[in-house]
VOROLUM-270243 format. One record per atom (N, C-alpha, C): x negated, y negated, z. Coordinates in steps of 0.1 Angstrom, whole numbers, padded with zeros to 4 digits, always signed. Last residue first. Layout:
XYZ ...
This chain:
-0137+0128+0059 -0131+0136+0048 -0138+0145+0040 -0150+0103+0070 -0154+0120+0072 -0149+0126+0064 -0151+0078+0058 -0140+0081+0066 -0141+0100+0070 -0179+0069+0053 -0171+0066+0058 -0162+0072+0068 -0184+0100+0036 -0195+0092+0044 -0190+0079+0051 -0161+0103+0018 -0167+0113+0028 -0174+0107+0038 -0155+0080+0006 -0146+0083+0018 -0155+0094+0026 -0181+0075-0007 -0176+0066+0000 -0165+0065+0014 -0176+0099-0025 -0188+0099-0017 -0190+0085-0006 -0156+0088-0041 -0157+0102-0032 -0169+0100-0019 -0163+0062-0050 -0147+0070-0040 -0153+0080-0033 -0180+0075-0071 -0184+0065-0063 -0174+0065-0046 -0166+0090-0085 -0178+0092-0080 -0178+0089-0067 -0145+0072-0097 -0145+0083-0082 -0150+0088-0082 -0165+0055-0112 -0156+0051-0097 -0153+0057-0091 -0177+0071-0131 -0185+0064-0119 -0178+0060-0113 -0151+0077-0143 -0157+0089-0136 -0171+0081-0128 -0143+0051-0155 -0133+0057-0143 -0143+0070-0134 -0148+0033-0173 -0154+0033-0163 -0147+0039-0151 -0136+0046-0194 -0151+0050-0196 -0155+0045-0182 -0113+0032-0196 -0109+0046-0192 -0124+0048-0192 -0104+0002-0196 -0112+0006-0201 -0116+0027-0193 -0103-0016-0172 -0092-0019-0189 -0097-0010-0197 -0088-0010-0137 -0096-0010-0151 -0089-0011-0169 -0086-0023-0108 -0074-0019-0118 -0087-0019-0129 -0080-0003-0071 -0092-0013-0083 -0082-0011-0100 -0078+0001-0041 -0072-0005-0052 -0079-0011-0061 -0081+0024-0017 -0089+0018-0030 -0084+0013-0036 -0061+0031+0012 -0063+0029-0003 -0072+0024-0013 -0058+0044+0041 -0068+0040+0035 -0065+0044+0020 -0038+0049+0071 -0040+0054+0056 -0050+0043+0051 -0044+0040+0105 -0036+0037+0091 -0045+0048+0078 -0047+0058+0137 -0050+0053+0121 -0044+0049+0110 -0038+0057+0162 -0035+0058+0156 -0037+0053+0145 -0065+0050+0175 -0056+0062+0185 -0044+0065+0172 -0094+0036+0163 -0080+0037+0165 -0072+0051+0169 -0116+0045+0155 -0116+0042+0171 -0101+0043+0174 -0116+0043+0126 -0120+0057+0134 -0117+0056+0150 -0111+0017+0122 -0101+0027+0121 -0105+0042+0126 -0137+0004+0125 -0128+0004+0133 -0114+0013+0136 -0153+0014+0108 -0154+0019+0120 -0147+0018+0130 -0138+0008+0081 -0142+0021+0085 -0143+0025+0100 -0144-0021+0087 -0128-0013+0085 -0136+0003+0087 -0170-0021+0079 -0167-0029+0095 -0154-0022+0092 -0170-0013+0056 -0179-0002+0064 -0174-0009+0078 -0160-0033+0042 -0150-0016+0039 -0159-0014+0051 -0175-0055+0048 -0163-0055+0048 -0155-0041+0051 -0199-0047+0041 -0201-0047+0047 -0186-0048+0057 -0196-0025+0004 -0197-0038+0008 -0198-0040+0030 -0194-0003-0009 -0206-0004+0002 -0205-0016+0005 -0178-0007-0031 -0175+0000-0025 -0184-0002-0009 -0191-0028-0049 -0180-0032-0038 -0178-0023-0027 -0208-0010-0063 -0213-0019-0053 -0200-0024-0041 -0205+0003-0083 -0201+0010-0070 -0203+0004-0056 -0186-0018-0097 -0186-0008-0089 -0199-0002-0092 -0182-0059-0091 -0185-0045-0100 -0183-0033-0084 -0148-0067-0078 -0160-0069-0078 -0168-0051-0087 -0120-0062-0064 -0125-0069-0080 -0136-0069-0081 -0100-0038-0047 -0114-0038-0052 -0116-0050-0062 -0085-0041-0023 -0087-0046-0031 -0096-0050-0037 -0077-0018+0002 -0088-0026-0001 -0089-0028-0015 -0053-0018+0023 -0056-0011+0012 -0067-0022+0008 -0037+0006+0048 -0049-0006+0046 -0055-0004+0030 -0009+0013+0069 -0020+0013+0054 -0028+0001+0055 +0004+0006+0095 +0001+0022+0088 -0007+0021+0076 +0004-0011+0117 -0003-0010+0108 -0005+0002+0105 +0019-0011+0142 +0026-0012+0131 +0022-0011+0121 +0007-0009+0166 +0003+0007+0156 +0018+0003+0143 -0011-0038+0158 -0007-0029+0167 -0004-0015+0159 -0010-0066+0150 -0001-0060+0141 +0001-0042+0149 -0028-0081+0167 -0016-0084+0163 -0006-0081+0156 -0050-0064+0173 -0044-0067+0181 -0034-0073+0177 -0057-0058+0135 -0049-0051+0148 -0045-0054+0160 -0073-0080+0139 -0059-0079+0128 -0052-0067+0134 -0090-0081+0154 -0082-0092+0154 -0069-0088+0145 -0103-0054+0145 -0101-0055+0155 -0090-0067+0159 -0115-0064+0117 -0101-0057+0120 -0095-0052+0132 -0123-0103+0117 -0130-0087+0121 -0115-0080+0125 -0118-0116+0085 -0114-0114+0099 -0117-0103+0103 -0138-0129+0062 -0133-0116+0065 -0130-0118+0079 -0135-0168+0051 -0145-0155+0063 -0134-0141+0067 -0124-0168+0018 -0125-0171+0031 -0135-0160+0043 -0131-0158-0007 -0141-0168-0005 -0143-0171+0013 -0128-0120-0011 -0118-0133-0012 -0134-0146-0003 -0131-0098-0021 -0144-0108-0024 -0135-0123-0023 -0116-0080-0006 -0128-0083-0002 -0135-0090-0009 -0087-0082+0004 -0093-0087-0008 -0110-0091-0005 -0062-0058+0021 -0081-0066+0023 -0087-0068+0011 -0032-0057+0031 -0041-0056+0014 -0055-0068+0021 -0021-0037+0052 -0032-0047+0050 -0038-0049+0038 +0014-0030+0056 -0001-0027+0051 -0004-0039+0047 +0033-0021+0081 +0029-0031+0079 +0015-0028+0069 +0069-0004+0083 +0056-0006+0089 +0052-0020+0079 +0093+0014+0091 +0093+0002+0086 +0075-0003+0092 +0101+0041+0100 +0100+0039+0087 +0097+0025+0079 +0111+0038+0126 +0096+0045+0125 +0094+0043+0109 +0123+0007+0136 +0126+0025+0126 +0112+0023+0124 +0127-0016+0141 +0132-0012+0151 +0127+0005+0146 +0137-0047+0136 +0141-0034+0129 +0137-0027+0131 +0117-0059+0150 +0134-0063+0144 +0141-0049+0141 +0090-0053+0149 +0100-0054+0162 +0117-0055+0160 +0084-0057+0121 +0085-0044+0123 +0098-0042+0136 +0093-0085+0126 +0098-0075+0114 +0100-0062+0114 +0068-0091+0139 +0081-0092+0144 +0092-0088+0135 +0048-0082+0121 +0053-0074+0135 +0065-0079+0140 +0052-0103+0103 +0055-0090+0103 +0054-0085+0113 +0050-0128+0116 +0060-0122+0116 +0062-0114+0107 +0022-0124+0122 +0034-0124+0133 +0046-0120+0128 +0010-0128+0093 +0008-0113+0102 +0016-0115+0116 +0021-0153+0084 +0025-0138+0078 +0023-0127+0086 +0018-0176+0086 +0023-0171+0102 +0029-0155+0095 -0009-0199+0081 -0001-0185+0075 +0004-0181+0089 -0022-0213+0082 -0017-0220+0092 -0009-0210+0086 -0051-0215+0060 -0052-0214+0078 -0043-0210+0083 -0039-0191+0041 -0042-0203+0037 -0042-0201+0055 -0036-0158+0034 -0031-0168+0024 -0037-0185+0023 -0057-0144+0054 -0045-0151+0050 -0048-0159+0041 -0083-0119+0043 -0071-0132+0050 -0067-0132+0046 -0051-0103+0038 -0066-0103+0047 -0077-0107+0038 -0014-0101+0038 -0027-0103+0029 -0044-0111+0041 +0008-0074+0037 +0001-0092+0040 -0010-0088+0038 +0034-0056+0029 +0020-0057+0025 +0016-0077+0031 +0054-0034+0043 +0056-0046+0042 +0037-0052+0038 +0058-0005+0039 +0048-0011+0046 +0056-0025+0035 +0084+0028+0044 +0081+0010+0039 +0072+0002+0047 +0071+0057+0049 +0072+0047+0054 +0072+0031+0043 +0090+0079+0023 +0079+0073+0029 +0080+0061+0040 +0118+0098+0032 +0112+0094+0022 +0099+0086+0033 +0160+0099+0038 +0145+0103+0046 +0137+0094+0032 +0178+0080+0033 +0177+0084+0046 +0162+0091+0050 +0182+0053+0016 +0175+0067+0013 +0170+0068+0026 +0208+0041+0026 +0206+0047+0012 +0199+0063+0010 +0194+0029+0045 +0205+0037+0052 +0204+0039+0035 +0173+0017+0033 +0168+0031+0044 +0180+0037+0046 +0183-0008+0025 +0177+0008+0015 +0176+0014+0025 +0191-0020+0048 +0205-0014+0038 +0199-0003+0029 +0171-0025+0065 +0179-0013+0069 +0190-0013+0059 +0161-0043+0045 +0149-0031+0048 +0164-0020+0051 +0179-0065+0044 +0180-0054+0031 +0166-0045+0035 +0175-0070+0073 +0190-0061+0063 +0188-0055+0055 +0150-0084+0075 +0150-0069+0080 +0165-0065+0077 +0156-0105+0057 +0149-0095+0053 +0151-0080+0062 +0177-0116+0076 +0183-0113+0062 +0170-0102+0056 +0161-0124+0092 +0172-0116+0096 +0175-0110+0083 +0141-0142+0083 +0136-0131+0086 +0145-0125+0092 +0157-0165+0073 +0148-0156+0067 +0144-0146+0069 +0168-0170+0099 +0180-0167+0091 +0170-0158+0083 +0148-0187+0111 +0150-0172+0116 +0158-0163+0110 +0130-0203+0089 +0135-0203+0098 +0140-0188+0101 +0113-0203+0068 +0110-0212+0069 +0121-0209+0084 +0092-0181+0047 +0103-0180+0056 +0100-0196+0063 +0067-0180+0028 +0081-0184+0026 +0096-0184+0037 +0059-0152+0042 +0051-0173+0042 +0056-0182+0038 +0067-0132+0035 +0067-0133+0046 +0065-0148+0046 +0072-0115+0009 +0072-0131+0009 +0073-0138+0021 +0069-0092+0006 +0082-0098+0009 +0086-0111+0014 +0056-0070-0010 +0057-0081-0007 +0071-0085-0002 +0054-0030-0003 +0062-0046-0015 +0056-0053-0001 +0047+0003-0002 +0048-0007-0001 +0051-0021-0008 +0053+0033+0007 +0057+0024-0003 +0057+0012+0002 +0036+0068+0018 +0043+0050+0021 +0048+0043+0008 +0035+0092+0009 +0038+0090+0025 +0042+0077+0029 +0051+0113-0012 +0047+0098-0006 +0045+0098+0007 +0067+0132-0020 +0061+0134-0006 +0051+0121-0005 +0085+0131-0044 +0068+0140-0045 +0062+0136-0035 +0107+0125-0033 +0111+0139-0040 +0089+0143-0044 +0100+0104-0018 +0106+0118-0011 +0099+0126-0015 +0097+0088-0039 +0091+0091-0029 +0090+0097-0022 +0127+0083-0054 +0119+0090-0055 +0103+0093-0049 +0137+0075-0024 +0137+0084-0029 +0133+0092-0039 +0125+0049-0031 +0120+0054-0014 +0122+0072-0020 +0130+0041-0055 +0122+0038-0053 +0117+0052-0042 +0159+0035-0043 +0160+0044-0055 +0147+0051-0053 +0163+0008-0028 +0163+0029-0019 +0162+0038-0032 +0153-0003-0049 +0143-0002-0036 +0146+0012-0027 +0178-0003-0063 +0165+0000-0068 +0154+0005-0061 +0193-0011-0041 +0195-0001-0044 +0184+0004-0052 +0185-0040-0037 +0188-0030-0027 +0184-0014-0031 +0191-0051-0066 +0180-0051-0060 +0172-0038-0045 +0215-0051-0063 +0213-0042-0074 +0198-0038-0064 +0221-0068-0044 +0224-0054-0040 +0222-0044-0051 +0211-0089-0053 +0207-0085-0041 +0210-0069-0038 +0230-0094-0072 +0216-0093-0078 +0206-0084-0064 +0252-0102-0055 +0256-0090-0066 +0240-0084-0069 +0244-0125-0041 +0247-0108-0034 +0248-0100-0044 +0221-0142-0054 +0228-0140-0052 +0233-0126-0052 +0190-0142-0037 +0192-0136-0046 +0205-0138-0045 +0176-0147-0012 +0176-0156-0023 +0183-0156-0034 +0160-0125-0006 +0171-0132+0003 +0173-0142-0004 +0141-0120-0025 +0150-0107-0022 +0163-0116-0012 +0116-0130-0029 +0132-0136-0035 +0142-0126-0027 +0094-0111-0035 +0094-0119-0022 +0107-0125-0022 +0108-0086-0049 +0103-0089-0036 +0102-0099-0030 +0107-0102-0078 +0115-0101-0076 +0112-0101-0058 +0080-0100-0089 +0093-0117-0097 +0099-0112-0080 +0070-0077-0082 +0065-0092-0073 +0073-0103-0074 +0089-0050-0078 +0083-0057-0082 +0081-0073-0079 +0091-0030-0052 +0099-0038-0063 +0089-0050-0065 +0067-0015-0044 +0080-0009-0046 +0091-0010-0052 +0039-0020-0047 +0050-0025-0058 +0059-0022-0055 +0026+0013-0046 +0028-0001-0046 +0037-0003-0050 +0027+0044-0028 +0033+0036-0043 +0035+0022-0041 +0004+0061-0016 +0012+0049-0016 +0022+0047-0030 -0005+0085-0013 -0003+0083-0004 +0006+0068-0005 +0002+0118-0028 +0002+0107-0032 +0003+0100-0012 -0021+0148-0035 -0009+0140-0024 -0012+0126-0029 -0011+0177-0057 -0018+0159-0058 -0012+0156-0047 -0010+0201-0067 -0011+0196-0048 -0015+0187-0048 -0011+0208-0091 -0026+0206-0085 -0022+0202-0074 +0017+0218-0101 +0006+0224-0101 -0009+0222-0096 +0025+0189-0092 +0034+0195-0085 +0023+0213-0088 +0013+0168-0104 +0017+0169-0089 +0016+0184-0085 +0015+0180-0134 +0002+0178-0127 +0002+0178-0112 +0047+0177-0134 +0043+0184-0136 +0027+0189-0128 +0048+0145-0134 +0051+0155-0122 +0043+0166-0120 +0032+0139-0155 +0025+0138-0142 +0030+0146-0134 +0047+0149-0171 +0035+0156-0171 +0033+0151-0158 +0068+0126-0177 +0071+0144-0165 +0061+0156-0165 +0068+0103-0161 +0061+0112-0167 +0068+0120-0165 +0085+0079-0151 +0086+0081-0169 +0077+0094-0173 +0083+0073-0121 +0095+0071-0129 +0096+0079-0146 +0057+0074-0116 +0067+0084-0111 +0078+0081-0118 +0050+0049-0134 +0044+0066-0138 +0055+0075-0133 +0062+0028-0121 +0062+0033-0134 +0060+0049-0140 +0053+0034-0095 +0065+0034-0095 +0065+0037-0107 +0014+0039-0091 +0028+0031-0095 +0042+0037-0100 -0002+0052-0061 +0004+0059-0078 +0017+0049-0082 -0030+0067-0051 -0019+0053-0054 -0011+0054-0063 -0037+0094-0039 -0034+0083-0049 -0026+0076-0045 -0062+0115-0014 -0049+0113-0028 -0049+0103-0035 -0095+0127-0018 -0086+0117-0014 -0073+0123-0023 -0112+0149-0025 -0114+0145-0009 -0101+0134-0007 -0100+0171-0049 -0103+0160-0047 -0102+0153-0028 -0091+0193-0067 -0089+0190-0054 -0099+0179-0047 -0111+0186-0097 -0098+0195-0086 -0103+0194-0070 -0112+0150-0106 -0118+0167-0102 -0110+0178-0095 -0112+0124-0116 -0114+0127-0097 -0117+0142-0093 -0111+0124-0143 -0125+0121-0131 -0127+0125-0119 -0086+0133-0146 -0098+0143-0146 -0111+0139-0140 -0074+0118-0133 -0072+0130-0127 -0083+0141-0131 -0081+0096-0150 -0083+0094-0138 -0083+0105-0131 -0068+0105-0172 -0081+0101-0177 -0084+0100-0153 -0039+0107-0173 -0047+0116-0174 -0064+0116-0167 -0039+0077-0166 -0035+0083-0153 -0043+0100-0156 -0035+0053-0176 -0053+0062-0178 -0048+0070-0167 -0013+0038-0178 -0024+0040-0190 -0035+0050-0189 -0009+0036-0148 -0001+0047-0158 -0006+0049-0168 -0038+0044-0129 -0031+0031-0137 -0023+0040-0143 -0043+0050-0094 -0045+0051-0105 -0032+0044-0116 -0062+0043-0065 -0052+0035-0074 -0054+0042-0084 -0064+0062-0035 -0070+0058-0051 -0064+0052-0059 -0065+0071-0001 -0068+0076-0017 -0067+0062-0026 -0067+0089+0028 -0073+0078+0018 -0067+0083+0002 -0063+0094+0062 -0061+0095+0052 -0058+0089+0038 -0089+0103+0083 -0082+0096+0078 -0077+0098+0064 -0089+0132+0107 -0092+0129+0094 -0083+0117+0089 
């Protein structure tokens, strides 16, 4: 069984838990914010068996891709936020957390030493907790992006079962969808999440031809990545046709 779930917003997070229904075929996405400031959500966790499967964002976007750039005092606040982050991830069984890290901005090898440090300075912090996914973008950013090498070579650096790779898939991006067979031969079982970036109406995106070519392929795989829905709404009335829509998307998809 693959394992999937759901973006929900800290503004509508009630409003989302009731759409999705008790016990629900997927877990969640769940922003840093929320786990940080509710203590109803805990609460909700921790009486409904909510499995969370991601926490985006781990540090925020100003800041993640900059992370080697920072002078050391800012660097090491920064550090420690990120193993703050991992731990609270622990404490309600996350399975990943993922950040940008500005992989396409590296311009020599120093870049990519200095990032796999501050991966192993929060891990030595927060010793257990979710896998860190390092997030690139499907497509790429632009032709001559060298982002999906050198995250595996990232992953290869550093070396820990806790340092992985998620695929943010922007499905109404304009460039041609790379078949995920190519995206896997180069990122291998470093790819633990895949998260699909919903902007388009719903329920339509959901059926798009994109999610159903990822569907088949991750079923073949010997070791599957997690599966996230990421869609952001302004408006709490269009939440119970979305995980409608979710549900019946992962069952018939991903078997669940």
């Amino acid at each position: 069984m693959i394992a999937c779930g759901v973006r929900i917003e800290e503004e509508f997070w009630q409003e989302a838990l009731a759409a999705a229904g008790p016990r629900p075929c997927y877990g969640f996405e769940v922003p840093v914010a929320l786990l940080e400031s509710s203590a109803r959500f805990a609460q909700c966790c921790e009486l409904g068996d909510l499995a969370l499967v991601n926490i985006p964002e781990a540090l925020p976007l100003e800041h993640a891709p900059y992370l080697d750039e920072c002078p050391p005092a800012i660097r090491r606040g920064l550090v420690q936020a990120l193993a703050a982050t991992l731990e609270l991830g622990r404490c309600y069984g996350a399975a990943c957390a993922s950040l940008d890290l500005g992989l396409d901005r590296i311009r020599g090898r120093l870049g990519l030493v200095n990032r796999a440090e501050i991966l192993e300075e929060a891990l030595a912090v927060a010793a257990d907790g979710p896998v860190l996914c390092m997030q690139i973008r499907v497509p790429p950013r632009f032709p001559l992006s060298r982002e999906w090498r050198l995250a595996r070579e990232l992953v290869n650096m550093v070396g820990s079962p806790r340092v992985a790779i998620a695929a943010n898939v922007v499905i109404h991006d304009i460039s041609p969808q790379p078949d995920p067979a190519e995206v896997h031969s180069i990122l291998g079982d470093g790819l633990r999440l895949v998260r699909f970036l919903l902007d388009g109406s719903i329920p339509e995106c959901l059926a798009s031809e994109t999610v159903q070519r990822w569907a088949e392929a991750i079923a073949g795989w010997e070791s599957p990545p997690a599966v996230v829905f990421s869609a952001r709404f302004r408006k709490a009335e269009s939440l119970p046709a979305y995980h409608q829509a979710v549900a019946r998307t992962v069952q018939t998809l991903f078997g669940n």
